[in-house]
N, C-alpha and C positions, 0 to 999 in steps of 0.2 A: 504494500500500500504506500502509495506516494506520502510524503510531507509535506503539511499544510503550514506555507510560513506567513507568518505574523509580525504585525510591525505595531509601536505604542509609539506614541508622539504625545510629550509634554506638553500642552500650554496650546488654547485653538485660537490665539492669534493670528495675524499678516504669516507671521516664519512659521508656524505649526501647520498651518491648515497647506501652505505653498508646500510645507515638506510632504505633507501627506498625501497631496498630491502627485510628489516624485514617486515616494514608495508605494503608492497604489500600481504603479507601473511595473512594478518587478517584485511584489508580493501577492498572496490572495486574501490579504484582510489587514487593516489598517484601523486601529483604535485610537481615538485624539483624545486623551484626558485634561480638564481643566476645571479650577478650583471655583470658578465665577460660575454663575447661574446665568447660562448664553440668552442673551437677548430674541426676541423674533424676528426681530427689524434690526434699523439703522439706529440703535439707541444706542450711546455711553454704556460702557462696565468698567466696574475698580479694575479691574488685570489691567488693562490696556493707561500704558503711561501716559501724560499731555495728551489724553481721547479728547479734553475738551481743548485741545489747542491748534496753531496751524501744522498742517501733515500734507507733503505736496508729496507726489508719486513722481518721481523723475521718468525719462525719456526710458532709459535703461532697464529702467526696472519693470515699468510696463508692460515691452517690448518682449521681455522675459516672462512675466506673467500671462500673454500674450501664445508665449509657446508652450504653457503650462497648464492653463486654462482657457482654449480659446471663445471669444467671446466679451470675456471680462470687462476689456477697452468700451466695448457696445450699451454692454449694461449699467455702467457708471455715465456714459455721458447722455443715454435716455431717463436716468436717477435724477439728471440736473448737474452731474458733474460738468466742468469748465474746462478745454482743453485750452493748457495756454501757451500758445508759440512761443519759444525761446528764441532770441530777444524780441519778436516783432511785438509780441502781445504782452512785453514786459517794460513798466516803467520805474526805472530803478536809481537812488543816489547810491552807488557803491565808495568805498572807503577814497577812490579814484576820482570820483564826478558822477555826470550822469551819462548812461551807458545809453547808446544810440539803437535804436531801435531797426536793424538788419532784417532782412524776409528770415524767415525761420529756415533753422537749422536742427533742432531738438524742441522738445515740448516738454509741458509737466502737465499732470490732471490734477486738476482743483477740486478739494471736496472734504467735508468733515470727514473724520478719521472714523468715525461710527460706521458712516457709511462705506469708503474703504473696507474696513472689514466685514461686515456683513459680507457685502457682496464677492467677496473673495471664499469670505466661510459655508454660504451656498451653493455658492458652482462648485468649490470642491466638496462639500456634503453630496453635492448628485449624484457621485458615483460608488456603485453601490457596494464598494470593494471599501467604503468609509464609514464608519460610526463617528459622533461625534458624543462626548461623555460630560458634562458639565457639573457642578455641585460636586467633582471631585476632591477628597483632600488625595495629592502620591504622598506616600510615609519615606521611600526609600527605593534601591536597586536590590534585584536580585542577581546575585552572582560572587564573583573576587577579580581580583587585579588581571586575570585573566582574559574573562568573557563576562555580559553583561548580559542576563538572561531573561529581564523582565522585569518588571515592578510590582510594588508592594502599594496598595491606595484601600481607600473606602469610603463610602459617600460621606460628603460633610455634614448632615443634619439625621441622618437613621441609618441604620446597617450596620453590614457586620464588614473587618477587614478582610480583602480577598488578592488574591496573584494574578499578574497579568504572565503570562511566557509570552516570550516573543523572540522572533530571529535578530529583528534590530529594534532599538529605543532611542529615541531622538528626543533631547532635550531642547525645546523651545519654549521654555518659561521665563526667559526675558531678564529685567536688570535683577531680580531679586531671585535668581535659580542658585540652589540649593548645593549644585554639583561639585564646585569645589571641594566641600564638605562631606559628601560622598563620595566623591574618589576618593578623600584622607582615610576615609574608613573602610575602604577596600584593601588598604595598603599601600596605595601611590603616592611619591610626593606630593611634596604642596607644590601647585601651578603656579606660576607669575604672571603677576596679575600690574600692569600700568593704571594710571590716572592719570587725566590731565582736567582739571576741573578748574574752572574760570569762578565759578560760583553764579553762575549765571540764575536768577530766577524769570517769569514769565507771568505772566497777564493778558487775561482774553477777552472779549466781550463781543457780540454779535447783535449785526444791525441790520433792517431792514433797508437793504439799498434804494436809492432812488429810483422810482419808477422805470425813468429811460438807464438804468445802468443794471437791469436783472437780469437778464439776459444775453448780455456782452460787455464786460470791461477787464482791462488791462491788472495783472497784478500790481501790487505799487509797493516798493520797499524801499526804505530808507536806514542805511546801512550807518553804524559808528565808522571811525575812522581808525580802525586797530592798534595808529602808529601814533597817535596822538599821547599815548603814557597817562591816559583816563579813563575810569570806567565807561566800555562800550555800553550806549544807548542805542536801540534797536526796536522800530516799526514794521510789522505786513499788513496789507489790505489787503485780503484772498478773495476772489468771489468764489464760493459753495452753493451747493445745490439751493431749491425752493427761493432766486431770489436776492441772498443773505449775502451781507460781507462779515467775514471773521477779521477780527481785527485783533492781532496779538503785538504787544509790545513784553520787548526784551533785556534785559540790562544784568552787567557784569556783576562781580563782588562791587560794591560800594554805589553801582549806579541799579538796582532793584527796582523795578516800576511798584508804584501804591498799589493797593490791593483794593480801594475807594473810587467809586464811580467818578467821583470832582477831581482825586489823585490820579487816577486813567487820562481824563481831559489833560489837564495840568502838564504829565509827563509827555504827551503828544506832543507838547509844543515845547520842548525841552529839545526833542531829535534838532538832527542838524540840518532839516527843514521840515516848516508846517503842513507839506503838501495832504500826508494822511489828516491830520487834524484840521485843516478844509473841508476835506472830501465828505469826512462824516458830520459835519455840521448841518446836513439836508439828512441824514440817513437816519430812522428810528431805532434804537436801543429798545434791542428784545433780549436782552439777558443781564444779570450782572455781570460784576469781572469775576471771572474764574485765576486761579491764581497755582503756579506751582515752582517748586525749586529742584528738580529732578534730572540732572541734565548734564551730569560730569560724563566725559566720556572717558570710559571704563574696558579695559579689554587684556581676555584671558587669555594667555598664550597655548590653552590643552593642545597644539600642534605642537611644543616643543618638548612637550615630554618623552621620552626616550621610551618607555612602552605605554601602550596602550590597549584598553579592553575590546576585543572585538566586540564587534555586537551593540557602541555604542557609538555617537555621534550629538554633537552639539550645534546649533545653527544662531543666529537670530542674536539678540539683546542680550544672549544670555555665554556667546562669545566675545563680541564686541557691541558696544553700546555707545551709541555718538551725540553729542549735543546737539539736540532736535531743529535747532536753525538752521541748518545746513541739509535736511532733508533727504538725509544718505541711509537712514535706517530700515527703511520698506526697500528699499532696490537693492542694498546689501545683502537683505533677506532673502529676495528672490533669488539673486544671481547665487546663493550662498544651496538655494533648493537646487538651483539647477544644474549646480556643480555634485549635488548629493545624485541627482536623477544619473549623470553624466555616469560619474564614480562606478553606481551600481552596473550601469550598461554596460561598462566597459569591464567588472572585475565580477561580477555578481556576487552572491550571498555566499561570501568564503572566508577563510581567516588572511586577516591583513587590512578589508574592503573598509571598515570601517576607521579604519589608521587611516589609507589614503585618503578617506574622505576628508578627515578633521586635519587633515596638513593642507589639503588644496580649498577646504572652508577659510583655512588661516590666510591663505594667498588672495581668497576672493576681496576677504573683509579690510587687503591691506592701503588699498588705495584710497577708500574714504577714513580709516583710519590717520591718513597721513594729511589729507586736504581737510579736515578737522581741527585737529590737532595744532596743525603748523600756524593755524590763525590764534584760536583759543589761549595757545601758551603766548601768546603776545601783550595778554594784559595785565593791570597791575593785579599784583597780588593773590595770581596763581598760582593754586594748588597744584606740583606736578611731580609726581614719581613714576619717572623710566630712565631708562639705560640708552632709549633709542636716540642713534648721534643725529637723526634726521632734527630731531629735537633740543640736541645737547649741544655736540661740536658744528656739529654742520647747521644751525639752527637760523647764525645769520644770514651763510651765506644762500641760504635757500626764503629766506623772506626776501631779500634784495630781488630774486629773480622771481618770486611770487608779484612781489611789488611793479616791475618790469612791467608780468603780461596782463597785470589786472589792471593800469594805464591804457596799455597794447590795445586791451580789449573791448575797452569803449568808444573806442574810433576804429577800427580797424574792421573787417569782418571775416578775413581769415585767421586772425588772431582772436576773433570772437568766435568763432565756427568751433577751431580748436579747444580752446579752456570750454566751449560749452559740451564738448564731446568728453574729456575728463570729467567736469562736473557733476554731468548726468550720469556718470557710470555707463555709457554709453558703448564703448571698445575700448581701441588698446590707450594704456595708460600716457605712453610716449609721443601722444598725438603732436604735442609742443615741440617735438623736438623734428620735425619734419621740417628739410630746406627753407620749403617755401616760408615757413612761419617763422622759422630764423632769421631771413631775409625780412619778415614785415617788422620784427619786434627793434631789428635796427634802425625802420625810420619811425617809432613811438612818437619822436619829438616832435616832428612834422604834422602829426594829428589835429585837425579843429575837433571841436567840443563842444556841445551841447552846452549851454551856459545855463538852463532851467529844464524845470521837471519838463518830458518829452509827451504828455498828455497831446492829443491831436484835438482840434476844436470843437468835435463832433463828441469824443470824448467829456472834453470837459461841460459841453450844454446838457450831455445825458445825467452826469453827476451834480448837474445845478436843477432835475425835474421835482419839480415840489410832489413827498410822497404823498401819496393818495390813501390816506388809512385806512380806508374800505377796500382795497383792491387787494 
């Protein structure tokens, strides 16, 4: 009689439900456990970190979700999700100036993070090789330093404790997973584990958009200036489904936005332009501020360990965890499933498959790792423990040249095309280093410049229509 293999996935998140996805592909049953009582709809859960905050899905990560669940793209933007052209449909003060608006090269999808995951946790519930388990507490692994053979859980509010077996377990439990702790107790050293923590807090509130501006407007951010040796102050205007602009403001150790409806206004016009604190002055406030401090980026190196359990695998927030302004944390995700899908095709359910997974997870998550990081550690009174000399020794000399193309790139548009192909997680990491974009980055200086926000007039009359409160 054949063996029937099983696979358990931590946590039905963005990176859980994406991984269970993968392994629906090369097992015949896939069980998703998670500790939150799953919504039906597009509603907020405590699991999901900044759920009430901005959450943009990059080009990359998409595109990947895309080959994972197809469809996905369709279903979020008939939701009322926003597709928004990178640069044409983005109007941005970056640390640089204001970045000029180029026909698009990359896109992001605009949408509350609720909805995000729903609709991610549906299409992969469709297939029928998936269970999805909620109200779980997991207690623990089953196995030893060896192989990892399943989990130990029981419902959170009645029952009894019970055993999962499984061929593989996949830990996507996100910033607050458990595993380092459970390796220790397997017998494996302790993992190294970096921070680089700005101390950054967050502040949200959501507005009924202008009339003419529900339907179609540009995102709007207004960025700190990193190099300034002040607390980074930081603005988005997202437009999200039904309508709505989300509106989060960002600030470093020392510059923390208020948590106060009057303190929200107030700090608007604090950034290094009023343009967001304009725009919502016609917009109706339909939420308080929501407020959180969550957002050190945090990352576990379980690829450097010298051995490792078969049978187990880690993805998601719960290997690296990035501070949520930079929007790398759902496309890391994906691309982090798709390198798991990849892994299994090419090795299947043997001993070693899930070593190679968690080294080439480690490879995936390194590039927003480092375009994180390399800003982050910039400000005052930064929290950072690593070894990494991208951050240490070579720290300056890789700002200098960050500084370069992020000038480059608001005049330029092959120098914009490029950093927008890194940014998004898009392909190869080295895109910058191609001829032609070495050759644009020498004439920088020669660039004119937007001197104001790049709102186009049709723009700005949509965001002056007086809202209609019956509508």
């Amino acid at each position: 009689m054949s063996h029937t293999t099983r696979a358990v996935v931590l946590g039905a998140g963005m990176a859980g439900m994406l991984a269970a996805t993968a392994l629906a592909r090369h097992v015949d049953a896939v069980t998703v456990l998670d500790r939150d009582r799953l919504p039906d709809g597009a509603d907020p859960r405590r699991g999901v970190p900044q759920a009430r905050h901005t959450h943009v899905l990059w080009s990359g990560g998409a595109r990947v979700i895309e080959t994972l669940l197809p469809g996905t793209t369709d279903r979020l933007l008939d939701a009322g999700a926003h597709r928004v052209g990178l640069p044409e449909d983005l109007v941005s003060l970056t640390a640089y100036g204001w970045q000029q608006r180029f026909p698009e090269t990359q896109f992001m999808i605009a949408a509350s993070r609720s909805l995000l995951d729903w609709t991610v946790r549906d299409q992969a519930s469709r297939d029928p090789k998936v269970t999805v388990l909620g109200d779980m507490d997991i207690l623990g692994l089953r196995g030893d330093a060896r192989a990892v053979t399943g989990v130990t859980c029981k419902p959170r509010r009645e029952g009894t404790l019970s055993v999962i077996e499984a061929d593989v377990v996949v830990d996507a439990t996100g910033r607050g997973s458990p595993m380092k702790r459970w390796l220790t107790g397997l017998g494996l050293p302790p993992v190294q584990e970096d921070v680089i923590d700005s101390g950054m807090a967050y502040a949200t509130r959501i507005f009924r958009a202008p009339e003419g501006a529900r339907k179609k407007f540009p995102l709007v951010s207004v960025y700190a200036d990193h190099r300034a040796g002040v607390p980074g102050r930081n603005g988005i205007l997202l437009p999200i489904e039904d309508g709505r602009w989300m509106v989060t403001l960002s600030g470093t150790r020392g510059g923390e936005p208020p948590t106060t409806e009057e303190g929200f206004a107030d700090y608007l016009r604090t950034l290094r332009h009023p343009l967001i604190a304009d725009l919502i002055d016609r917009a109706e406030p339909l939420t308080g501020v929501q407020a959180s401090r969550s957002t050190a980026n945090r990352r576990l190196f379980y690829d450097r360990l010298v051995e490792w359990p078969d049978g187990l695998v880690v993805l998601g927030d719960a290997v690296a965890a990035f501070n949520p302004v930079y929007g790398h944390g759902m496309s890391a995700a994906a691309l982090s499933a798709a390198t798991l899908d990849a892994t299994l095709r090419g090795s299947g359910l043997r001993p070693g498959t899930a070593r190679a997974a968690q080294r080439a997870i480690g490879a995936v998550v390194d590039t927003p790792w480092s375009l994180g990081t390399s800003q982050d550690i910039c400000y005052p009174d930064v929290f950072a423990r690593t070894d990494d000399p991208r951050l240490t020794r070579h720290a300056d000399d890789r700002r200098r040249q960050a500084d370069v193309i992020g000038a480059a790139a608001l005049g330029d548009p092959l120098v914009c095309a490029a950093a927008l192909q890194v940014n998004t997680l898009s392909g190869a990491a080295d895109a910058l280093q191609d001829p032609e974009v070495q050759q644009a980055l020498s004439r920088a200086g020669e660039l004119g410049l937007p001197d104001g926000p790049t709102l186009t007039d049709e723009e700005r009359d949509a965001a002056r229509t007086v809202v209609n409160a019956a509508s």
